[in-house]
MIZAZA-562210 format. One line per field, with one value per residue (C-alpha): residue number from 0; x, y, z. Coordinates in steps of 0.5 Angstrom, whole numbers, plus 500, padded with zeros to 3 digits. Each point is the difference from the previous one (the first is absolute). Layout:
N
nr: (NUM,...)
c1: (X,...)
c2: (Y,...)
c3: (Z,...)
***
This chain:
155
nr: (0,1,2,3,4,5,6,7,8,9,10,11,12,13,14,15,16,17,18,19,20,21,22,23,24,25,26,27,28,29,30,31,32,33,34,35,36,37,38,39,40,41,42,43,44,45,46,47,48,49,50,51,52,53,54,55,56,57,58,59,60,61,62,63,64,65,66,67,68,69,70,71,72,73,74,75,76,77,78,79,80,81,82,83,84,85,86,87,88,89,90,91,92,93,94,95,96,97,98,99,100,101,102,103,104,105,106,107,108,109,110,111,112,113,114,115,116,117,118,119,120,121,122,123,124,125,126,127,128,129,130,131,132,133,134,135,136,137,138,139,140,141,142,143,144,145,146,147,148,149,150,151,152,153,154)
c1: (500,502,500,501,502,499,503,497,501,495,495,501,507,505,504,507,504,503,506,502,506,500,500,505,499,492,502,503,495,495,505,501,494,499,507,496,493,504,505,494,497,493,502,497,501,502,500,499,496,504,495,504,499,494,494,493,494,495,493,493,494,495,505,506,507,501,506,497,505,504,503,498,496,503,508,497,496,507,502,507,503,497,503,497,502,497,498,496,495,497,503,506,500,498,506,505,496,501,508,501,503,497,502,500,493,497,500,496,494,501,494,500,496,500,501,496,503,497,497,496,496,495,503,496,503,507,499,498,506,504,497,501,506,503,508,498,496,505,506,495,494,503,506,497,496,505,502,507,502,504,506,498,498,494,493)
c2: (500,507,505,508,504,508,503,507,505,499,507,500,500,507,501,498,506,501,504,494,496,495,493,496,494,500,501,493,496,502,497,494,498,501,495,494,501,499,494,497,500,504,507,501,508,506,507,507,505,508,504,506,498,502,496,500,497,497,500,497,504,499,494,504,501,507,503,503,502,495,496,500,505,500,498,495,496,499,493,500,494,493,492,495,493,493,496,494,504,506,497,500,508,501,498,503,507,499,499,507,505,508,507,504,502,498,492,501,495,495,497,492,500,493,501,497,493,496,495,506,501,495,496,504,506,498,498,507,502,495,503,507,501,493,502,504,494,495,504,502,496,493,499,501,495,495,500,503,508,503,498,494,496,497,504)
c3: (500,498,505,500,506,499,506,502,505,506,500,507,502,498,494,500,500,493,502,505,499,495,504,496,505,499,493,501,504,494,495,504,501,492,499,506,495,494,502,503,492,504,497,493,500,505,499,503,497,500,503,497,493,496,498,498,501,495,501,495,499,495,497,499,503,503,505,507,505,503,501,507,504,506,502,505,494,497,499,502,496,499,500,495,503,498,507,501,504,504,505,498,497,507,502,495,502,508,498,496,504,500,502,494,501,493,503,507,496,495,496,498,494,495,493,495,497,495,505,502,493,497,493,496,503,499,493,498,503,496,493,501,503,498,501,507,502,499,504,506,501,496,504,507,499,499,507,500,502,496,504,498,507,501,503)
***
């Protein structure tokens, strides 16, 4: 099962001050727990999102695309990163979660959510899939249904 966790600042706890020192040391535990994901085949993807960078929000009415302001109201809405692992269970992104470290304020609360897999949509659902984006479908949603990971391991 693929997971994402989004990481975000908790609206109730007071912004990190950005003239404060850079922590080196909590810089690393955040790589080292990136390095544990990764040398135990669980860790897909991890990023950070820049807050200072620009962005936009893109929004639907009357069945077309238009840009509102954004990407996001208020700082306290920002997601501050995300990790996209492969676990057995919910369980078990739960507990990868529990073991991520915290303090840049942007990670107080870390949402677990499921990603959608191929065992999640009904046959006729995957076959649409296959004949409109066949190269796509084959990379993506064909080879997560072999029963290995990228890395190669089993699920």
């Amino acid at each position: 099962m693929r997971f994402i966790i989004t990481a975000q600042s908790d609206a109730a706890s007071t912004p990190s001050d950005p003239s404060a020192a850079f922590d080196a040391e909590l810089f690393k535990a955040y790589m080292r727990f990136n390095e544990e994901m990764h040398t135990a085949g669980v860790l897909i993807a991890s990023e950070g999102l820049n807050p200072a960078a620009q962005g936009a929000r893109i929004a639907v009415a009357d069945g077309k695309r238009y840009v509102v302001d954004g990407p996001f109201a208020e700082s306290k809405e920002l997601v501050g990163g995300f990790y996209i692992i492969e676990v057995p269970s919910l369980d078990d992104a739960i507990q990868w979660a529990l073991r991520a470290p915290s303090g840049l304020g942007t990670d107080d609360i870390l949402e677990i959510r499921q990603l959608t897999g191929s065992d999640d949509l009904p046959a006729d659902l995957l076959q649409l899939i296959e004949e409109a984006a066949p190269t796509w479908s084959a990379d993506t949603w064909q080879s997560r249904s072999s029963g290995t990971t990228k890395h190669g391991g089993a699920r």
